[in-house]
C-alpha positions in Angstrom: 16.8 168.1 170.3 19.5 165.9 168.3 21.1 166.3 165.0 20.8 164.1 162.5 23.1 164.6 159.4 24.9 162.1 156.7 28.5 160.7 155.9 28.7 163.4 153.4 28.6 166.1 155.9 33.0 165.4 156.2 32.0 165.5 160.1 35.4 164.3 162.5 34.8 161.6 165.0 35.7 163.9 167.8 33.0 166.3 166.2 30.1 163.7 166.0 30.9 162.5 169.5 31.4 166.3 171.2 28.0 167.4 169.8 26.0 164.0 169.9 25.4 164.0 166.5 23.9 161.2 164.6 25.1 160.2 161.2 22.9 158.1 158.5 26.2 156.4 157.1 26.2 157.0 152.9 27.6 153.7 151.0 29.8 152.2 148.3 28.6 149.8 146.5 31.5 147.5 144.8 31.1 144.6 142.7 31.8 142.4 146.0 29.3 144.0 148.2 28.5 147.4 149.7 30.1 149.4 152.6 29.6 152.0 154.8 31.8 154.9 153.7 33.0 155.6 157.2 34.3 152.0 157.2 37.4 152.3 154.3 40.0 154.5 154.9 40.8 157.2 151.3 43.6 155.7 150.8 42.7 152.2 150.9 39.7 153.8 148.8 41.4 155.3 146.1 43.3 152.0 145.7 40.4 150.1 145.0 39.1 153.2 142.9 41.9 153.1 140.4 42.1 149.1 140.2 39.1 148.9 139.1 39.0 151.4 136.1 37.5 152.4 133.8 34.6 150.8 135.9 33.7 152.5 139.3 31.8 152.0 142.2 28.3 153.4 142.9 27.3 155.2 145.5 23.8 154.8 147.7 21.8 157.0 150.4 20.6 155.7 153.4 17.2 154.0 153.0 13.9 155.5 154.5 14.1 152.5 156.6 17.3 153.5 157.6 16.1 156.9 159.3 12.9 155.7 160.3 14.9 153.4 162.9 17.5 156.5 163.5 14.7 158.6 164.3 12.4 156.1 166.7 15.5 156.0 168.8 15.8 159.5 169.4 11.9 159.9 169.8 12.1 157.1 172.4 14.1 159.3 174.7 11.8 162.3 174.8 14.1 164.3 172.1 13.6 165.9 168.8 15.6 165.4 165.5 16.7 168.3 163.5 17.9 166.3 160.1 20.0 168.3 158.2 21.4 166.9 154.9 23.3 167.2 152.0 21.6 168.9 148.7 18.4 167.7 147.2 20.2 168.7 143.9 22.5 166.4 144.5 21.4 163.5 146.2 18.1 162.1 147.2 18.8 161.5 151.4 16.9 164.4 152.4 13.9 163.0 150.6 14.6 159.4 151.9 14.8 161.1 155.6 11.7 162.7 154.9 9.7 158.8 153.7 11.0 157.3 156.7 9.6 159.9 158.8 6.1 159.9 157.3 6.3 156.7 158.6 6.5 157.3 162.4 3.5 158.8 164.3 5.5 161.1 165.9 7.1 162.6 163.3 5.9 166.4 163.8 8.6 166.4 166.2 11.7 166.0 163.3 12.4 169.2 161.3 14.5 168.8 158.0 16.8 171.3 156.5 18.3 170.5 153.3 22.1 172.5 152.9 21.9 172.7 149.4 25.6 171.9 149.6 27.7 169.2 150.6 31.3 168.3 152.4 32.8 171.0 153.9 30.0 173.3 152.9 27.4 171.4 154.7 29.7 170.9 157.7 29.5 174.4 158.4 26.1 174.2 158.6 26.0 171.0 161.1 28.3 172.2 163.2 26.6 175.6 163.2 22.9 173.9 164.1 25.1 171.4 166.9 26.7 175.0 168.0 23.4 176.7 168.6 21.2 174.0 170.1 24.3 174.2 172.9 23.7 177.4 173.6 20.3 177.1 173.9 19.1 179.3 170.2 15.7 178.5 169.3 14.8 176.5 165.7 13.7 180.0 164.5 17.1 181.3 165.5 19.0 178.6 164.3 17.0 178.8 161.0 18.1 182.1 160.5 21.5 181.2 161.2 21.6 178.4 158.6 20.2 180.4 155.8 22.6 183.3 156.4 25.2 180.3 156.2 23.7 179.0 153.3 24.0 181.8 151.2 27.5 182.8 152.2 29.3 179.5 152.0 30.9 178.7 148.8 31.9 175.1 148.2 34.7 175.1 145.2 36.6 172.7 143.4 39.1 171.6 140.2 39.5 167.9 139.2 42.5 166.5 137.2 39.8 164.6 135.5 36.1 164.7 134.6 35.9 160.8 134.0 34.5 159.7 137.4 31.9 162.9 137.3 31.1 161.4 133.9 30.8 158.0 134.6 28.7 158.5 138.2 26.1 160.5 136.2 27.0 163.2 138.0 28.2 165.7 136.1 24.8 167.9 135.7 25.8 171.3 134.1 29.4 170.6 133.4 28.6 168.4 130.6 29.2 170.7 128.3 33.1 170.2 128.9 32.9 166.5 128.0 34.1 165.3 124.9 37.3 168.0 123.1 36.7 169.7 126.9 37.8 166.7 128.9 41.6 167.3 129.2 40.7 171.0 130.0 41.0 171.8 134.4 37.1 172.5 135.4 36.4 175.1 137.9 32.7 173.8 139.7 30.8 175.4 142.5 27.9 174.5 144.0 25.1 176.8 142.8 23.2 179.0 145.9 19.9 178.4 143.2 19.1 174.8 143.5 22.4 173.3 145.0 23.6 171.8 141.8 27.1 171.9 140.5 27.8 174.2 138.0 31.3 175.5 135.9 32.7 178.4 136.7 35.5 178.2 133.8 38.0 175.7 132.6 41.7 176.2 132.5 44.6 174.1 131.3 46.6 173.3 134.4 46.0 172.5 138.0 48.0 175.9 139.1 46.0 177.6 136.4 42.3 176.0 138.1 44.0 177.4 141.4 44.4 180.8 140.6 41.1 180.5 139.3 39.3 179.0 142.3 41.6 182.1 144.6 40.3 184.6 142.2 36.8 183.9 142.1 37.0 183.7 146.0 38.4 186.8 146.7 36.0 188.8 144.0 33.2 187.5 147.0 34.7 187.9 150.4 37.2 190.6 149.4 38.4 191.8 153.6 35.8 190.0 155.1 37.5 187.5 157.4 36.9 183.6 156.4 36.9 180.1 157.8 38.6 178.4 155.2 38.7 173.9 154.9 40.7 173.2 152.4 40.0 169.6 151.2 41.3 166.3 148.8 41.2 163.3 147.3 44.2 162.2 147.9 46.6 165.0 146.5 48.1 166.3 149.2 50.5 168.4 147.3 47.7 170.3 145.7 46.0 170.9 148.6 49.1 172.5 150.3 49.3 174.9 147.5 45.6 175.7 147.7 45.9 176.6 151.4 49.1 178.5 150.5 47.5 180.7 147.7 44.0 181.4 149.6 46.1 182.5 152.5 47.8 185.3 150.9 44.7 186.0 149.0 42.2 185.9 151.4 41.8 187.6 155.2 41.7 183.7 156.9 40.8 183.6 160.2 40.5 179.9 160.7 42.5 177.2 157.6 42.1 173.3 157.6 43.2 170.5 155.3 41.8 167.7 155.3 40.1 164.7 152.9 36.9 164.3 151.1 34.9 161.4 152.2 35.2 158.1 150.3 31.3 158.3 149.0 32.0 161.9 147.5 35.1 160.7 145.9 33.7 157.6 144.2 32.2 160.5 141.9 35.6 162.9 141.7 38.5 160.4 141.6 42.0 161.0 143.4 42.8 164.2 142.1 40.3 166.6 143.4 41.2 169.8 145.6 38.9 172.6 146.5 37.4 174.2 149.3 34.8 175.5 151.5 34.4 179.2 152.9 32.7 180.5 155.3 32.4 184.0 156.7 34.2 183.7 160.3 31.8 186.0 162.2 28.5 183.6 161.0 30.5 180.6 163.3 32.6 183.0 165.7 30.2 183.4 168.2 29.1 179.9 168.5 32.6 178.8 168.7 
């Protein structure tokens, strides 16, 4: 069996090539012509980004087309595909994956599994599934891993800004903080109920939003030890602190930093920090 997963997944080269993992690249679509994300750096990304305010860039999903041809190949060598993708609720790839399946004849032998989550939220899941099939777990197995994973992982964020949410049309349930609200520091998580985003409160400051995002964090895993991926836009400094306060809040067993793709920040701008956490002993023994 193979993976199949998308550029939102925040997947490392060295990841996609250890486990063989396939990824259906998301795009950027600029007024000059589109891109893959994976093929502009963040910071050349965010350059572009703010140049070009108060327009932005749109984002696109792979086509059916696109994983119709992803999945022949792998059905050509006598393998399986396991697609697993970033939320339904927030993006329409899954269902694409699923059109370009219908499509192939053989197509009883791809299984989908929608994260209802994305970026480091739906890595954990990936690299869970990639993780498993190594060791040789059944898709029953592995199923029951992923939804254990599913409804542990919390995927957490502030922005400086709400203008790029609001402009990408994706801002879902926060809109109640646009207009008098737009200065105020969202807190958004990703809801376990249908993988939406969805405000957890608004503060003032970026510290304040950080306190916030460690306290609502610790109210859920309390002493249970964590995998913690701290991740950016491109605020660096913000994301230092982050790691710094859900250190000393939280029982970490395993801390990253690291950047958001370019496709999820198109719809967050520069200055987003947040995080995904997962319980350690849902990934330990696969490790």
């Amino acid at each position: 069996m193979k993976i199949v997963t998308d550029s939102a997944a925040e997947l490392t080269p060295e990841e996609m090539e250890k486990y063989d993992i396939v990824t259906a690249p998301l795009f950027i679509q600029f007024p000059e012509g589109e891109m893959k994300s994976s093929d502009i750096s963040a910071d050349d990304f965010y350059n572009r980004l703010e140049e070009m305010r108060p327009n932005i860039p749109t984002t696109a999903q792979p086509s059916s087309g696109n994983f119709a041809e992803i999945y022949k190949r792998i059905l050509e060598t006598g393998k399986s595909a396991f697609s697993i993708h970033i939320s339904a609720g927030l993006s329409g790839t899954i269902n694409a994956a699923r059109v370009g399946a219908e499509s192939i004849s053989e197509n009883h032998n791809i299984h989908f599994w929608d994260t209802m989550t994305l970026s480091g939220g739906e890595r954990f899941q990936v690299l869970a599934a990639a993780m498993a099939l190594n060791a040789g777990w059944s898709m029953e197995k592995i199923s029951e891993r992923l939804t254990e994973i599913r409804s542990k992982t919390e995927v957490i964020y502030t922005l400086e800004t709400l203008e790029y949410l609001a402009r990408g049309g994706r801002i879902g349930r926060v809109s109640a903080l646009l207009g008098s609200l737009l200065k105020l520091k969202p807190v958004i998580n990703v809801s376990h109920e249908d993988g939406k985003y969805s405000t957890v409160t608004k503060m003032r400051t970026i510290p304040a939003a950080m306190e916030a995002i460690a306290d609502n964090l610790t109210g859920i895993y309390q002493n249970t030890p964590v995998w913690v991926t701290v991740l950016h836009g491109r605020f660096q400094k913000g994301a230092e602190e982050l790691a710094t306060l859900l250190d000393s809040r939280l029982k970490v067993a395993k801390m990253e930093v690291t950047r958001i793709s370019p496709v999820l920040g198109v719809h967050t701008g520069p200055g987003i920090v947040g995080c995904a956490v997962v319980p350690m002993n849902l990934m330990e023994d696969l490790l």
